[in-house]
BADO-906770 format. One record per residue: residue number from 1; residue in one letter; x, y, z of N, C-alpha, C, O in turn. Coordinates in steps of 0.2 Angstrom, whole numbers. Atoms other than C-alpha are relative to their C-alpha. Example, Ala and Ser with C-alpha at 12.3 -4.5 7.8 and 13.67 -1.06 7.14 Angstrom:
REM BADO-906770
 pos code  n_xx  n_yy  n_zz ca_xx ca_yy ca_zz  c_xx  c_yy  c_zz  o_xx  o_yy  o_zz
   1    A     4    -6     0    62   -22    39     4     6     0     9     5     3
   2    S    -4    -6    -1    68    -5    36    -4     5     3    -1    11     4
This chain:
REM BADO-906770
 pos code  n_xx  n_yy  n_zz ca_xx ca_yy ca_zz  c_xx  c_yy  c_zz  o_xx  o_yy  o_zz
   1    X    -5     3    -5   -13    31    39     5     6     1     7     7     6
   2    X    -4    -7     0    -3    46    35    -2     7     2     2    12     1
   3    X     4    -7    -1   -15    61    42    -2     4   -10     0    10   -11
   4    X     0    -3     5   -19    63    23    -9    -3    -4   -11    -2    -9
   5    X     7     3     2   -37    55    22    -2     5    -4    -3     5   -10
   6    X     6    -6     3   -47    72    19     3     2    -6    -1     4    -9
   7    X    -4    -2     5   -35    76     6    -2    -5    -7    -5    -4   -12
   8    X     1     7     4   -36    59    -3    -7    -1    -2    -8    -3    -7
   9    X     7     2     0   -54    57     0    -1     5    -6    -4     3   -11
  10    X     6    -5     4   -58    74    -9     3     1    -8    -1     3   -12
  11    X    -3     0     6   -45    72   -24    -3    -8    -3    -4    -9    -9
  12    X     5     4     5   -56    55   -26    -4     1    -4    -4     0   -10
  13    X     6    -3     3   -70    63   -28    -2     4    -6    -7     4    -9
  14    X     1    -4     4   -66    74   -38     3     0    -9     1     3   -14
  15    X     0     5     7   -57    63   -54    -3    -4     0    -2    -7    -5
  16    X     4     6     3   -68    49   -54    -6     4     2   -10     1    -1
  17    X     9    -3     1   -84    60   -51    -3    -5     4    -8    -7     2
  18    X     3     3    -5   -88    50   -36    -5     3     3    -3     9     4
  19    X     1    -2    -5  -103    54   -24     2    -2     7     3    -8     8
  20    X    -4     4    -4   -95    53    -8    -2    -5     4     2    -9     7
  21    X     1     9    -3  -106    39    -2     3    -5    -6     3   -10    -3
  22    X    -1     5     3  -100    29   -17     6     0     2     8    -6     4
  23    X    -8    -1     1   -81    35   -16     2    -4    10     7    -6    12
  24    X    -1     2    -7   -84    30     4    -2    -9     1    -3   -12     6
  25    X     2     7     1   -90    12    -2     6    -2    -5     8    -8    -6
  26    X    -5     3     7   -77    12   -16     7    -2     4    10    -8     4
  27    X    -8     3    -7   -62    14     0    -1    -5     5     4    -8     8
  28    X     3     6    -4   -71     2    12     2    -6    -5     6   -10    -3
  29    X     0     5     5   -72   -10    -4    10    -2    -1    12    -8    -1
  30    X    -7     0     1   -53    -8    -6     5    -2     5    10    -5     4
  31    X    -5     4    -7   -47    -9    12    -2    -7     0     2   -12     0
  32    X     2    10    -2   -57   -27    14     4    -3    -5     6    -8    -4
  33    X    -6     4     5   -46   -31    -4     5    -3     3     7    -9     4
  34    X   -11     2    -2   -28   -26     5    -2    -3     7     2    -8     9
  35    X     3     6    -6   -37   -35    22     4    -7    -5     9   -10    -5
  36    X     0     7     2   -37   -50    13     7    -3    -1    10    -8     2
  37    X    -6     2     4   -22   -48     2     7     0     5    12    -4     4
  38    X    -4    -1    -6   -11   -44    18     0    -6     2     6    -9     1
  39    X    -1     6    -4   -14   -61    27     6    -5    -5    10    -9    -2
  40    X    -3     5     4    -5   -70    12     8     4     1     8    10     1
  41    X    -5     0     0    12   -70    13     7    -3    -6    10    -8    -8
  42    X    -4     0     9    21   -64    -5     6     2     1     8     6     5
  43    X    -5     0     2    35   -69   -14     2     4    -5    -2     3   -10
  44    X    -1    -2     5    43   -57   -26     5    -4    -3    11    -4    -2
  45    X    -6     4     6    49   -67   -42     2     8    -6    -1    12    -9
  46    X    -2    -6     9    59   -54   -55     4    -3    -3     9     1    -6
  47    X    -2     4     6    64   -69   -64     2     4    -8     7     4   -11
  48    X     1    -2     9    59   -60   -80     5     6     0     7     8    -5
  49    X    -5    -7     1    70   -44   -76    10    -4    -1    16    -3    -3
  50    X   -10     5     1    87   -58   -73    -1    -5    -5     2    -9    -8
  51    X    -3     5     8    84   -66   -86     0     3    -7     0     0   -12
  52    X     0    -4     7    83   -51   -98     7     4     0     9     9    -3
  53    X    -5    -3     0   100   -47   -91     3     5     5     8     7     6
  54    X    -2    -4    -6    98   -36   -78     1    -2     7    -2    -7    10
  55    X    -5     2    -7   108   -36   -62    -3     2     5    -2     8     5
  56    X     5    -3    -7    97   -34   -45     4    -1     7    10    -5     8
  57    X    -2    -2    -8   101   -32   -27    -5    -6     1    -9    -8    -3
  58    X     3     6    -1    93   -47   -18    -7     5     2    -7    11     5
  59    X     7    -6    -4    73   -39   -13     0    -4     8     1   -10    10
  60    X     0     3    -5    71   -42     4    -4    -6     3   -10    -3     2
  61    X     5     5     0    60   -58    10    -3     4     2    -2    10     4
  62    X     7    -5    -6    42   -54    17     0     3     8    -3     7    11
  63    X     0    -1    -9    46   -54    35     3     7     0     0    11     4
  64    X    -2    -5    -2    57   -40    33    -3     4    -3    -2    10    -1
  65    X     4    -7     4    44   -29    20    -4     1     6    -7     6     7
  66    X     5    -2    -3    33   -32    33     3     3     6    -2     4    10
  67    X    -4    -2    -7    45   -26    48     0     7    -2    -1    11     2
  68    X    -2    -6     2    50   -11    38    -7     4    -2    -7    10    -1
  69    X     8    -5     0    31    -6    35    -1     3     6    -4     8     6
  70    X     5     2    -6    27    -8    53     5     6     3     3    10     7
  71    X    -3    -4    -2    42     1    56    -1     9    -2    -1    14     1
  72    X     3   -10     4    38    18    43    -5     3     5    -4     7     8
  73    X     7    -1    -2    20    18    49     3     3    10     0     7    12
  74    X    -2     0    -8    28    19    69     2     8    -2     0    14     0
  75    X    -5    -7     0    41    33    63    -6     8    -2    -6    13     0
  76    X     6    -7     1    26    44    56    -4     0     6    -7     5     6
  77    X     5     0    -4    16    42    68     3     4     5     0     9     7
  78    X    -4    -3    -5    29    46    81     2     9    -1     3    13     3
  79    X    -4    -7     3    35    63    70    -6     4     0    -5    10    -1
  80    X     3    -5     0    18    70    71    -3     0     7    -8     3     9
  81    X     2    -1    -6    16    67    87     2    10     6     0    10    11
């Protein structure tokens, strides 16, 4: 998404000892995951961090993680134009 595939791709391959038909089945296999897991719309609980006493900034809902992606991905895109 970032113009760094070839990069990514070959540093795959190269610690997990992938061939690249497997490592190009391993990232297919992966996007259909974040596919999936995308449709759903999560909440972050960090209960367990305020209730161990630590002080947090509120996280922002989903609506806005998903605006602020939509937005990065626009600004890169736009910067290497």
């Amino acid at each position: 998404m970032r113009g760094l595939e070839a990069r990514a791709f070959a540093h795959l391959t190269k610690v997990t000892g992938m061939t690249g038909e497997a490592a190009r089945q391993h990232v297919r296999d992966a996007f259909d995951v974040w596919e999936r897991r995308s449709r759903v719309t999560w909440e972050l609980d960090l209960g367990i961090l305020t209730k161990a006493g630590i002080t947090l900034a509120p996280p922002p809902g989903a609506g806005e993680r998903a605006r602020t992606a939509e937005e990065t991905l626009r600004r890169e895109a736009e910067r290497r134009r």
